[in-house]
MARPAGU-938665 format. One line per 5 residues: number of its first residue (from 1); for each residue y negated, z negated, x negated of N, C-alpha, C. Coordinates in Angstrom, 2 decimals, decimal comma, padded with zeros to 5 digits. Example, Ala and Ser with C-alpha at 12.3 -4.5 7.8 and 13.67 -1.06 7.14 Angstrom:
BEGIN
1) 005,69/-007,80/-013,19/004,50/-007,80/-012,30/003,30/-007,80/-013,20 ~ 002,25/-007,08/-012,85/001,06/-007,14/-013,67/-000,03/-007,87/-012,90
***
This chain:
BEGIN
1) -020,79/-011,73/012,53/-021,04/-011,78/011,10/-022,20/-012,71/010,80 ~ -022,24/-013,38/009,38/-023,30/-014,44/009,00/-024,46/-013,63/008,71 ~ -026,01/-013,59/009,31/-027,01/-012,92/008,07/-026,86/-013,41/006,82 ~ -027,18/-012,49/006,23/-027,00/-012,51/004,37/-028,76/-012,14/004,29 ~ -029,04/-013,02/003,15/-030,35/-011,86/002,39/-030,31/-011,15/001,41
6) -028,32/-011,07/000,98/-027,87/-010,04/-000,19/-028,26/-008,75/000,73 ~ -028,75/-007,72/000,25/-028,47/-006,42/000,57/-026,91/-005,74/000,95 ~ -026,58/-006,49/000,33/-025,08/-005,72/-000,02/-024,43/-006,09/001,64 ~ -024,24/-007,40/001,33/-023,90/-008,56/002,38/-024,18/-007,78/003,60 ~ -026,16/-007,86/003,47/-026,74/-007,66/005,01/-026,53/-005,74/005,62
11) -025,70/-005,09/004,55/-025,99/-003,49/005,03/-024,55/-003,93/005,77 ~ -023,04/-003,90/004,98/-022,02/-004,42/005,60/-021,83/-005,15/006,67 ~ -022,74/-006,00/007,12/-023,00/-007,12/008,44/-023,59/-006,05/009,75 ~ -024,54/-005,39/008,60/-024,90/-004,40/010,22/-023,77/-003,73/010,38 ~ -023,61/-002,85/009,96/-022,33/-001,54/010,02/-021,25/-001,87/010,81
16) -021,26/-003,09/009,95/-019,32/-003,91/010,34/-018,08/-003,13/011,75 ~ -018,86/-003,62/012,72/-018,55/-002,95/014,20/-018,54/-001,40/014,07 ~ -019,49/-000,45/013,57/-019,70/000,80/014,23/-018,77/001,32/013,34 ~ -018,47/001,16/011,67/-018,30/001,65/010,49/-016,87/001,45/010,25 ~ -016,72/-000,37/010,58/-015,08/-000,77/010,33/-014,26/-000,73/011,31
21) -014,57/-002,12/012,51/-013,99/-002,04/013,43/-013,54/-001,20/014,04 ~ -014,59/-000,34/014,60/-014,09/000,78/015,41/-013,25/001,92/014,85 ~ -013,46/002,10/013,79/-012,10/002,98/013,25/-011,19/002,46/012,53 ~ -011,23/001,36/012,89/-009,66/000,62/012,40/-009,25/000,47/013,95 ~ -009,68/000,45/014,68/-009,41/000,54/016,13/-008,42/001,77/016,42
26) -009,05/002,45/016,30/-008,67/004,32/016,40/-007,59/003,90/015,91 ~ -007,49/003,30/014,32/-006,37/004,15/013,63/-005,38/003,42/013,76 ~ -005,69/002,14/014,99/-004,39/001,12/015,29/-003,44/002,33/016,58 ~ -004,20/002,45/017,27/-003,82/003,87/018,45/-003,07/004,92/017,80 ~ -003,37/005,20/016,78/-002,80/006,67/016,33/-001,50/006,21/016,08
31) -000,52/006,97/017,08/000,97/006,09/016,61/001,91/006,58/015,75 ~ 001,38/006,52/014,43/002,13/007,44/013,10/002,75/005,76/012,52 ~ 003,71/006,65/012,36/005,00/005,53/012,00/005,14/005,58/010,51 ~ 006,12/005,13/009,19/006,15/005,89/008,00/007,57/007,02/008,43 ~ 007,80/007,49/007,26/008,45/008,48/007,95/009,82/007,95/008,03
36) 010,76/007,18/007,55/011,45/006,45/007,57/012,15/006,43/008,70 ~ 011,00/005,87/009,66/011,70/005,44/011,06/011,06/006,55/011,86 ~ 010,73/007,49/011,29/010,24/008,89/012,18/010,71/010,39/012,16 ~ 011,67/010,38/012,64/013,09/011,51/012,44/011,89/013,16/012,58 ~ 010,80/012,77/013,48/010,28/014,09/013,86/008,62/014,14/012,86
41) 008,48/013,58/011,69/007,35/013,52/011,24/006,78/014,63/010,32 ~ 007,97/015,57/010,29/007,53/016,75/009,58/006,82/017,72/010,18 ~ 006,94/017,35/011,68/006,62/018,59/012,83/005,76/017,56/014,01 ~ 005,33/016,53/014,30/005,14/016,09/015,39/003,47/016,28/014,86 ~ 002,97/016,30/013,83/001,38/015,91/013,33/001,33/014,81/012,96
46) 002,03/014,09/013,01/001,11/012,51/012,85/000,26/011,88/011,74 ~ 001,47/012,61/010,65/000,35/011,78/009,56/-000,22/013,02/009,51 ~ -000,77/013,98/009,72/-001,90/014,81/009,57/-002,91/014,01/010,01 ~ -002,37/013,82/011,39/-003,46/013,62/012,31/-004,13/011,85/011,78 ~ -003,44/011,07/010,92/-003,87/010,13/010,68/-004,89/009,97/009,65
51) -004,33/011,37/008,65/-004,93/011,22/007,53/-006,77/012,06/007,88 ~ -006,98/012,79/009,07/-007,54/013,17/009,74/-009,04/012,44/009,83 ~ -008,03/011,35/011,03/-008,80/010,20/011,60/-009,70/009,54/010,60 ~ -009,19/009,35/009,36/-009,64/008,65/008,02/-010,64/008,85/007,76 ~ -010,23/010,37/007,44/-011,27/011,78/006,96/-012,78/011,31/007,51
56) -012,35/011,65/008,88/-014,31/012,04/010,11/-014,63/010,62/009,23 ~ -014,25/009,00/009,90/-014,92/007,80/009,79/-015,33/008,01/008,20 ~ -014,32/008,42/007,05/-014,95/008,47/005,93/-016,24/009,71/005,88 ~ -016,16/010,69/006,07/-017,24/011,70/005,90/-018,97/011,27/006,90 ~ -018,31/010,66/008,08/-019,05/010,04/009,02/-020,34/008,96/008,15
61) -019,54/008,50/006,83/-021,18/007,37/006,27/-021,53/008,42/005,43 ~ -021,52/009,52/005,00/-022,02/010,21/004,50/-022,98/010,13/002,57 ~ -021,52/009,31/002,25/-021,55/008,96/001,16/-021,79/009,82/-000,29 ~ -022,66/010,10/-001,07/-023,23/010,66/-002,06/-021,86/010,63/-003,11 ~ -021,72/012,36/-003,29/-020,69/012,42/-004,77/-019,53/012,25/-004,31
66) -018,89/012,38/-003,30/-017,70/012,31/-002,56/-017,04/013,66/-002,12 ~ -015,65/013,93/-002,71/-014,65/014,74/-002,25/-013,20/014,16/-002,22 ~ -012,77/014,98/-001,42/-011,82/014,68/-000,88/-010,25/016,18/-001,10 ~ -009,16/015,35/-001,69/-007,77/016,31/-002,04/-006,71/016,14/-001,42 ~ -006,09/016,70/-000,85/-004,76/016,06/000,15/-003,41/016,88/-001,12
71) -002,88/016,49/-001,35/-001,77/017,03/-002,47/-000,47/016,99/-001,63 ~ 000,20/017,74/-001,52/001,23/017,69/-000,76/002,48/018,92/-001,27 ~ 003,20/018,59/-002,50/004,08/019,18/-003,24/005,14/019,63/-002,20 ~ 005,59/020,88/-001,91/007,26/021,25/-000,86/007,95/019,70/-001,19 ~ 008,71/019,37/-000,30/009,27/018,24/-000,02/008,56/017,18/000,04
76) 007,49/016,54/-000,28/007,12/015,39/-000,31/005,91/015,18/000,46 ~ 005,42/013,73/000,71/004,68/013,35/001,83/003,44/013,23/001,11 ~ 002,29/013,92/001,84/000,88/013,77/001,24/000,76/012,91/000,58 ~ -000,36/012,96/-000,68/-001,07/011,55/-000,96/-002,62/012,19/-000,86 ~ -003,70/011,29/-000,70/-005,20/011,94/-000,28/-005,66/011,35/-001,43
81) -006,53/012,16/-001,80/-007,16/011,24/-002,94/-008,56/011,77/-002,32 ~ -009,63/010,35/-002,74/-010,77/010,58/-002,54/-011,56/010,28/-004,02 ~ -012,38/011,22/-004,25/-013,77/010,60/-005,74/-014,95/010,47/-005,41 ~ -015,35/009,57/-005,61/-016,93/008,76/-005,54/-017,40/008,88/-006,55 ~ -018,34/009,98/-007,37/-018,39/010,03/-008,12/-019,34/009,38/-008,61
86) -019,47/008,52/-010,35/-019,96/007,87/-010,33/-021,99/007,84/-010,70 ~ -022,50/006,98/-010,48/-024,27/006,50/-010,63/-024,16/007,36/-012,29 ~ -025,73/008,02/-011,97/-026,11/008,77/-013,68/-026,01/007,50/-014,28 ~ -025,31/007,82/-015,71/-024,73/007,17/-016,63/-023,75/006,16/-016,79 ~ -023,05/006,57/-015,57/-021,38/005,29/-015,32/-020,83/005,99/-015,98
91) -019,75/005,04/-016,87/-018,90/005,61/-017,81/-017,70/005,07/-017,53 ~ -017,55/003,96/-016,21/-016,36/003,35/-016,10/-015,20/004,35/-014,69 ~ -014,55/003,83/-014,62/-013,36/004,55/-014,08/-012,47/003,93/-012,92 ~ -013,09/003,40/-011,18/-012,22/002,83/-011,20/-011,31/003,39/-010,14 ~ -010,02/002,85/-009,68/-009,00/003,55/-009,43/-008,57/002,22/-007,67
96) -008,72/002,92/-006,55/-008,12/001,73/-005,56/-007,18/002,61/-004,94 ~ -006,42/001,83/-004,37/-004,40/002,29/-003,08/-004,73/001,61/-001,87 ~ -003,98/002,20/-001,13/-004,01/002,17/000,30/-003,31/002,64/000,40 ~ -002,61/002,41/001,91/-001,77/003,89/002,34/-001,93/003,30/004,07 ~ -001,33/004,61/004,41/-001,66/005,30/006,25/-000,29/005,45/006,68
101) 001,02/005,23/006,60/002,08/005,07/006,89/002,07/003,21/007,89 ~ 002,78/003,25/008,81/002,58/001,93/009,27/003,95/001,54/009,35 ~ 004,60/000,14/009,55/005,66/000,14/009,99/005,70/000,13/011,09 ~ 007,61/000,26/011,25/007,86/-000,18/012,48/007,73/-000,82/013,52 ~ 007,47/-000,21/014,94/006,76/-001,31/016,06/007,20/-003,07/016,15
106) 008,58/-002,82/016,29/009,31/-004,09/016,08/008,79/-004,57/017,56 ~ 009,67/-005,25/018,00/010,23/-006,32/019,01/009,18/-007,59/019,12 ~ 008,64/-008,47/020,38/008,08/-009,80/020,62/006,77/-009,51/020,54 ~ 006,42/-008,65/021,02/004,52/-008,46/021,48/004,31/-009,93/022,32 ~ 003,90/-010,46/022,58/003,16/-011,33/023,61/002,31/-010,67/024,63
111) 002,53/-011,00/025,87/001,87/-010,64/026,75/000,40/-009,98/026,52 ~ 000,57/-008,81/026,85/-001,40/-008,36/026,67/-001,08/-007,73/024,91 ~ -000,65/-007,57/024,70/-000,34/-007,22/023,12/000,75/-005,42/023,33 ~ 000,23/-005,03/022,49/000,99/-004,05/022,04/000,67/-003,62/020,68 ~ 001,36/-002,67/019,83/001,65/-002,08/018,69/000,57/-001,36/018,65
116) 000,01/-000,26/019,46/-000,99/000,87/019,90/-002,16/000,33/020,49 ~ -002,63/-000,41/020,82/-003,23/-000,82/021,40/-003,91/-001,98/020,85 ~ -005,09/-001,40/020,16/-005,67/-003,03/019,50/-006,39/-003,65/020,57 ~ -006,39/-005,03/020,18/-006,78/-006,22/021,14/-007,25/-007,21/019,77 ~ -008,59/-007,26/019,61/-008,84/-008,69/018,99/-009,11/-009,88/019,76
121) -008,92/-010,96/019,30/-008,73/-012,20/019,73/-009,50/-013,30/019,06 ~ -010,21/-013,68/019,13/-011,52/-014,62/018,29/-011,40/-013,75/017,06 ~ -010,96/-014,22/015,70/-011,50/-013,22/014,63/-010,65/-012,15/013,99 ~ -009,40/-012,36/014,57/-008,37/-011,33/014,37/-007,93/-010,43/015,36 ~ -007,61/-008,96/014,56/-007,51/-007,94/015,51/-005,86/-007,21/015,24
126) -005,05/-007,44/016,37/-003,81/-007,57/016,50/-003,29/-005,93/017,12 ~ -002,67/-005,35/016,05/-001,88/-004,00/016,55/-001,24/-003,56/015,43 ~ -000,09/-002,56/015,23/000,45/-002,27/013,89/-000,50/-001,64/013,35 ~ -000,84/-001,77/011,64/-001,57/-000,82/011,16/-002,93/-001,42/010,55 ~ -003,19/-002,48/011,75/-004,32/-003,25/011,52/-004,39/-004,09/010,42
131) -003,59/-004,60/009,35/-003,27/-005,57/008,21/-002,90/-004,40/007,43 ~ -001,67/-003,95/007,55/-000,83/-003,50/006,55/-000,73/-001,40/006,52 ~ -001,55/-000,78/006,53/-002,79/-001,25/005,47/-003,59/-000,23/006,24 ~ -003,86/-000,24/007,57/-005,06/000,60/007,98/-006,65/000,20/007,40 ~ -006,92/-001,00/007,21/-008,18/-001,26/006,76/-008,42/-000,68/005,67
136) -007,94/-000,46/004,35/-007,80/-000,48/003,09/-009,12/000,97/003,17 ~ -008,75/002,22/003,42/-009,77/003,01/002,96/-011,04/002,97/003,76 ~ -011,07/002,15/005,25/-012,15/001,71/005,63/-013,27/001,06/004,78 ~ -012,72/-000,46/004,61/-012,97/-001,45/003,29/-013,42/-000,55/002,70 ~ -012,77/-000,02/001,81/-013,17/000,70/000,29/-014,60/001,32/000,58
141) -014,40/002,28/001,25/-015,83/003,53/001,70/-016,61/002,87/002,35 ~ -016,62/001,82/003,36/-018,18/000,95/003,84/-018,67/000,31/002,54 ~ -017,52/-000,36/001,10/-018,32/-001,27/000,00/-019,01/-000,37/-000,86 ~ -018,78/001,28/-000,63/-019,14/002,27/-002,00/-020,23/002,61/-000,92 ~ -020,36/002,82/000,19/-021,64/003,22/001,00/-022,34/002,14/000,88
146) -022,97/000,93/000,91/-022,95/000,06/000,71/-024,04/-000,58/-000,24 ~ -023,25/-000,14/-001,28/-023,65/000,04/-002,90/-024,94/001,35/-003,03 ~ -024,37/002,53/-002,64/-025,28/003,22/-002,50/-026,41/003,32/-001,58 ~ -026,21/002,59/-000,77/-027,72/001,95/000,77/-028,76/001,28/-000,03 ~ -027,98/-000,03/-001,06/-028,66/-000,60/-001,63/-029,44/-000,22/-002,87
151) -028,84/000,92/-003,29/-029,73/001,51/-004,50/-029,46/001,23/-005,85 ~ -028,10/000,39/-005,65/-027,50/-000,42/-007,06/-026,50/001,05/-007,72 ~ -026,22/000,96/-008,71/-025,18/001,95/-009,39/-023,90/001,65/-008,98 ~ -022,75/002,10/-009,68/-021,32/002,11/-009,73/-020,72/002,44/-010,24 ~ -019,23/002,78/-010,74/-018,81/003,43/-011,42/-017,97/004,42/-010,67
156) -017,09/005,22/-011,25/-016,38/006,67/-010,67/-015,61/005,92/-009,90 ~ -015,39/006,31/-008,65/-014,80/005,96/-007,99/-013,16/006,74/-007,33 ~ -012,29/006,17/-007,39/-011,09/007,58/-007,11/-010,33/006,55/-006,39 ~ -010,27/006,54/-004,98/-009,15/006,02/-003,71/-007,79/006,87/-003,38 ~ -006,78/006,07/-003,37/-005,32/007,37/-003,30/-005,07/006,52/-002,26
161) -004,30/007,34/-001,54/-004,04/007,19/000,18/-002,55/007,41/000,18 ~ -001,68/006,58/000,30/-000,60/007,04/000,45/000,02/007,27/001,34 ~ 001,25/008,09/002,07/002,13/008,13/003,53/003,45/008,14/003,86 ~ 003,79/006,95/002,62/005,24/006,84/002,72/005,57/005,49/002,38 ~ 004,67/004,44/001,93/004,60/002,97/001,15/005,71/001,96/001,76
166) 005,46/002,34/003,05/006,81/001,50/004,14/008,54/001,97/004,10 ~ 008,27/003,64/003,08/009,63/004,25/003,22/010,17/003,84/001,43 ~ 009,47/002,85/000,73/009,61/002,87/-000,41/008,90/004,12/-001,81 ~ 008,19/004,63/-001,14/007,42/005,31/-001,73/008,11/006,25/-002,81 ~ 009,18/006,88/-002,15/010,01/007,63/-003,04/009,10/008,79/-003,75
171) 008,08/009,27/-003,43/007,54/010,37/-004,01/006,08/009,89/-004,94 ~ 005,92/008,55/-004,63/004,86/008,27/-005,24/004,54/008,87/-006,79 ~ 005,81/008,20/-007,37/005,14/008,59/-009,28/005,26/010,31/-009,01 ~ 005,94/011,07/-009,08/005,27/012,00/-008,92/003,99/012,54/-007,96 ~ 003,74/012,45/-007,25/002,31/012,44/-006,41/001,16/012,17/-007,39
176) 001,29/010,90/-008,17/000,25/010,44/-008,94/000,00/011,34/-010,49 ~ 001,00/012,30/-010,57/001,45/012,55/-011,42/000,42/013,68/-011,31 ~ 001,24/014,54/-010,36/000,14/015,75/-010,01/-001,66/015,36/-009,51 ~ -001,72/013,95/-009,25/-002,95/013,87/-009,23/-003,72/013,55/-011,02 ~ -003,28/013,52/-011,97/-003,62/012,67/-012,71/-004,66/013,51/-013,30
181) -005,06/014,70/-013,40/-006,25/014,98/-013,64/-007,54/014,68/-012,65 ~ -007,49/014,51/-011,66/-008,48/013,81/-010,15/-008,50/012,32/-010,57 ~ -007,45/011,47/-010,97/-007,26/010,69/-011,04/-008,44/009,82/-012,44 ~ -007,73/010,89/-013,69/-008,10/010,28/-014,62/-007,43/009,15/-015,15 ~ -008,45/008,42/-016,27/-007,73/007,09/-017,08/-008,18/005,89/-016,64
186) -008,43/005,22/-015,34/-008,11/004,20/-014,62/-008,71/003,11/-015,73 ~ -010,23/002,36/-016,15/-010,49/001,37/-016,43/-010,28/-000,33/-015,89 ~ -009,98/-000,01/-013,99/-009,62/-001,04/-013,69/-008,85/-000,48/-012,45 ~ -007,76/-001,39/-011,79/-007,32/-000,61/-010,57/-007,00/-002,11/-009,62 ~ -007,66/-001,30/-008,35/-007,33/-002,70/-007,05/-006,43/-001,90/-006,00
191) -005,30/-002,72/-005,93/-004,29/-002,38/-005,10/-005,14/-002,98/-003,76 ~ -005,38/-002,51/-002,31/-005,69/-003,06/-001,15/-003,80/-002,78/-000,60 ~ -003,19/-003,77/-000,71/-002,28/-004,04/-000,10/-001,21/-005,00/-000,27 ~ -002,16/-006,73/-000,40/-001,46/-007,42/-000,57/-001,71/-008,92/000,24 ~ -001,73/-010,11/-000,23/-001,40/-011,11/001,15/-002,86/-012,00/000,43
196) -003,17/-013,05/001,66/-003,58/-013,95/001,56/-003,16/-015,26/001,81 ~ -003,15/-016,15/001,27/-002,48/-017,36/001,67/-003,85/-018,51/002,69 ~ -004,90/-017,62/002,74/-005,92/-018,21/003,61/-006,70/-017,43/004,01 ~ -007,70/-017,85/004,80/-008,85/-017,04/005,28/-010,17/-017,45/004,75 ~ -010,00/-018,23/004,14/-011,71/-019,25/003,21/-012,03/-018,98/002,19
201) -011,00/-017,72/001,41/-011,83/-017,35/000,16/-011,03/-016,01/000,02 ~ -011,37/-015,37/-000,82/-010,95/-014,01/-001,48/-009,99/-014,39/-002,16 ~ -008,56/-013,77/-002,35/-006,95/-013,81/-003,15/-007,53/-012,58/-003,76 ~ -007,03/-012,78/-005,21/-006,73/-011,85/-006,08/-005,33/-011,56/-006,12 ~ -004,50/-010,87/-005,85/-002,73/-010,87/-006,51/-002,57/-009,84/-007,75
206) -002,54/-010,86/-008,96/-002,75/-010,35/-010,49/-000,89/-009,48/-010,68 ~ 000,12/-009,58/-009,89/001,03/-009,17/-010,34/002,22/-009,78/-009,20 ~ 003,41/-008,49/-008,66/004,08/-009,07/-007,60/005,74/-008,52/-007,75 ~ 006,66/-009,64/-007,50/007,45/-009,26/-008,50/008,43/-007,78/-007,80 ~ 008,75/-007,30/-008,42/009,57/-006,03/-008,15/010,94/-006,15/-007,35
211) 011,48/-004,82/-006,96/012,79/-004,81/-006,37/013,85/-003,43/-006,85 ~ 014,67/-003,64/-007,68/015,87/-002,64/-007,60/017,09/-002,23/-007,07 ~ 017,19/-001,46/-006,72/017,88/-001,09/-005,70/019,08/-000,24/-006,88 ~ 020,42/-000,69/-006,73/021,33/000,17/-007,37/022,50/000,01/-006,35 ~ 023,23/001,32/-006,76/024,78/001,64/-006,31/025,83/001,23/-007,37
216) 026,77/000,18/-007,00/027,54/-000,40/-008,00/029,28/000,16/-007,71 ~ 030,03/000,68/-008,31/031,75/000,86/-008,34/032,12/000,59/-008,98 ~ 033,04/-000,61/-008,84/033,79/-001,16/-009,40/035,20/-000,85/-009,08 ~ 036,30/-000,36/-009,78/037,79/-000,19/-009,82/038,27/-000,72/-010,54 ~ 039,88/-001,28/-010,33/040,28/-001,97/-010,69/041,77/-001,47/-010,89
221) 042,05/-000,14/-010,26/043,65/000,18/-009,85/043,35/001,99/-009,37 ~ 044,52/002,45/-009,45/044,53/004,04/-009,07/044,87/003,83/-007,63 ~ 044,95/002,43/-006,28/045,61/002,35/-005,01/045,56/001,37/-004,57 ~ 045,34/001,15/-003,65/044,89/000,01/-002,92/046,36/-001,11/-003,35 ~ 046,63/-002,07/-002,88/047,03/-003,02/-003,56/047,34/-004,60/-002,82
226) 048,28/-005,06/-002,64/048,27/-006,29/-001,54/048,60/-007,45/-002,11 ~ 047,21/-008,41/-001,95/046,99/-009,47/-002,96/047,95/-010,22/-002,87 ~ 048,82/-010,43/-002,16/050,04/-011,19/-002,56/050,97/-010,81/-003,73 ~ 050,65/-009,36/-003,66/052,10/-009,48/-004,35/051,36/-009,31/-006,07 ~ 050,09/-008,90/-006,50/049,39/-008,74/-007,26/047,95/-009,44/-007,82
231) 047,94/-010,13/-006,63/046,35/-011,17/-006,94/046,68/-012,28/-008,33 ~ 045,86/-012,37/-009,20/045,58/-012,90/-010,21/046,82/-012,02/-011,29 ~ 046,52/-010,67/-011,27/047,07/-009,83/-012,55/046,32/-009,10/-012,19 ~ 045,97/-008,17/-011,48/045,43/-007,53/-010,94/043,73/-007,58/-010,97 ~ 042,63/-007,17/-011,84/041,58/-007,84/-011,72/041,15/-007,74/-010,31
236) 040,24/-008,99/-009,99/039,43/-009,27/-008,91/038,20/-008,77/-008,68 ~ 037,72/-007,21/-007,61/036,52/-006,73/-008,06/035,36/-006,83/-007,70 ~ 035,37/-008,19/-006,80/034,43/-008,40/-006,76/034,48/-009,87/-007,65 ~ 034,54/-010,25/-008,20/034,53/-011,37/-009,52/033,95/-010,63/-010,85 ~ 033,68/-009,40/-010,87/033,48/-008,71/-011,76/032,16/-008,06/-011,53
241) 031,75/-008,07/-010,46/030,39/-007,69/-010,00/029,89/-008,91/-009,82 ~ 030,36/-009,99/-009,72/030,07/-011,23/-009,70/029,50/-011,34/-011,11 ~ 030,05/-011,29/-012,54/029,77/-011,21/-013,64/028,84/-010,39/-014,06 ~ 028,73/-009,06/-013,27/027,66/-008,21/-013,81/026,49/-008,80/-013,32 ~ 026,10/-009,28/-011,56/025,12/-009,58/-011,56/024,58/-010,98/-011,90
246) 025,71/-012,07/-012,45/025,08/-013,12/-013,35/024,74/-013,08/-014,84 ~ 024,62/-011,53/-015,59/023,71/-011,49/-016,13/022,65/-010,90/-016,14 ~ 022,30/-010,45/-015,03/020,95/-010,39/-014,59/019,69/-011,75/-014,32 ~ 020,26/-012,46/-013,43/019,64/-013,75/-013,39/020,68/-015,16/-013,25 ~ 020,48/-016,35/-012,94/020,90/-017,36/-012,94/021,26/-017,55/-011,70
251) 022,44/-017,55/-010,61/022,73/-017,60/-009,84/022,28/-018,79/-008,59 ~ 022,20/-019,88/-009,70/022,13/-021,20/-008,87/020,45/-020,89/-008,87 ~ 019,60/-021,20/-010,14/018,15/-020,84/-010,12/017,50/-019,51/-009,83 ~ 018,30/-018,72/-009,73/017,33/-017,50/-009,67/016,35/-016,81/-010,93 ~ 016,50/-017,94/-012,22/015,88/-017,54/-012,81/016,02/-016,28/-013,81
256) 015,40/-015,31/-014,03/015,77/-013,84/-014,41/016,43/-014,00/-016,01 ~ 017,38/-013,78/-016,67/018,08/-013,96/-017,91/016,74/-013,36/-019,05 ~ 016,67/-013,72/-020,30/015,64/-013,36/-021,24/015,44/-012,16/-021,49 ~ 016,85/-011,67/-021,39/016,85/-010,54/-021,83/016,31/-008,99/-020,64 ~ 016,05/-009,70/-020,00/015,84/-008,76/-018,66/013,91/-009,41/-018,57
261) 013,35/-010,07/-019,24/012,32/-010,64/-018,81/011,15/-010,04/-018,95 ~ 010,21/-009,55/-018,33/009,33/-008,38/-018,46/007,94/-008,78/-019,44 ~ 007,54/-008,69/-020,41/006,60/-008,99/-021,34/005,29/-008,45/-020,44 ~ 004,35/-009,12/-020,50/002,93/-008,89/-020,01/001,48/-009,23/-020,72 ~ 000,61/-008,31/-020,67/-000,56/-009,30/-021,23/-001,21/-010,17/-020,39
266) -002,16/-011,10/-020,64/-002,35/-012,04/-019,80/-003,47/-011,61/-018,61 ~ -003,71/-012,32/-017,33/-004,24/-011,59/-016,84/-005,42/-011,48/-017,16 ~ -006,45/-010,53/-016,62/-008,02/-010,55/-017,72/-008,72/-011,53/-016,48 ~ -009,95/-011,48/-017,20/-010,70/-012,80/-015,94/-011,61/-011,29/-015,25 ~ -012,02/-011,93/-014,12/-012,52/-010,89/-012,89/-013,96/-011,29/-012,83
***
């Protein structure tokens, strides 16, 4: 790390190793999968045991105004919420995501490499979990410890932890739902789980576009049917799902039809 003579900078520079690294280390080892691709995750521990691991390294900086809620409705997969509560006289509200679900190991380690097993390599540290998104509540709780080393204020702080983000996050809106009194009314919110297109400066990602997933039936006849003796009287059904989904967007461009086009305000400046 560079010395800083920011406070902020120079508390984070010391810590870095004992605070980040090393329990992003741990939590590359802990081999919790999302549940998706984990037939035995209701019963094996894992994301207990992940959301666990989190826990000590977070309780471990021993951060002022901090509790911690694990919500876990019959059927659905934890979400953790943590509150930082905020410096006498913060009135702001803010709201950060993460989640502790990892994907799949996947295939083509390189020699000396594994999934479980972190290994950094000049400045990157290579194992599942390690990007996507084990850092995220690390990050978060070394910048709010941090803040408070230095003696500066903050505002309320509320981190949600999710353990399903890789399975499509089927339980999320409700999860958030039942958190929304912990939660509160969210003055600003930072997603930690998105890309960089470099390593030389800080990416903001103001907005990323969505995905829907539908089940489509199309019929055409009370019986199957042999296009010789019936093709072109007979509608064609997939020419017709062809039609439904070119008015969704523009086939050749991709570009999304007007009427489907999502209105936004602009983004605010940071």
């Amino acid at each position: 790390m560079v010395e800083s003579h920011d406070p902020l900078a120079a508390y984070v520079d010391e810590h870095f190793e004992a605070d980040f690294v090393k329990h992003l280390q741990d939590f590359v080892r802990h081999p919790n999968l999302t549940p998706m691709v984990d037939p035995d995750y209701q019963t094996n521990g894992l994301v207990e045991g992940a959301i666990e691991l989190v826990d000590k390294a977070i309780q471990g900086l021993q951060i002022k105004g901090i509790s911690r809620t694990v919500i876990k409705p019959a059927g659905m997969n934890p979400l953790v919420v943590y509150v930082v509560e905020g410096s006498e006289g913060a009135t702001k509200n803010v709201m950060m995501y993460g989640h502790l679900d990892k994907q799949p190991y996947g295939p083509g380690w390189e020699e000396g490499l594994s999934p479980t097993d972190p290994v950094i390599r000049g400045e990157f540290m290579y194992g599942r979990g390690s990007a996507d998104d084990g850092y995220s509540a690390f990050a978060c709780m070394l910048a709010v410890k941090a803040v408070q080393q230095s003696g500066q204020k903050h505002p309320r702080i509320v981190l949600t932890l999710e353990t399903e983000e890789e399975s499509g996050s089927p339980s999320l809106l409700s999860l958030l739902k039942e958190a929304e009194p912990l939660i509160g009314k969210p003055d600003a919110m930072l997603c930690m789980d998105s890309g960089a297109l470099d390593y030389e400066q800080l990416w903001l990602t103001s907005s990323l576009r969505g995905i829907c997933i539908v089940d489509v039936t199309v019929e055409a006849g009370t019986a199957g049917y042999h296009s010789g003796e019936v093709g072109g009287v007979v509608p064609e059904t997939f020419r017709i799902v062809r039609q439904l989904l070119n008015r969704l967007d523009d086939p050749v461009t991709g570009q999304v039809t007007q009427e489907f086009q999502v209105q936004h305000e602009a983004v605010p400046r940071v």
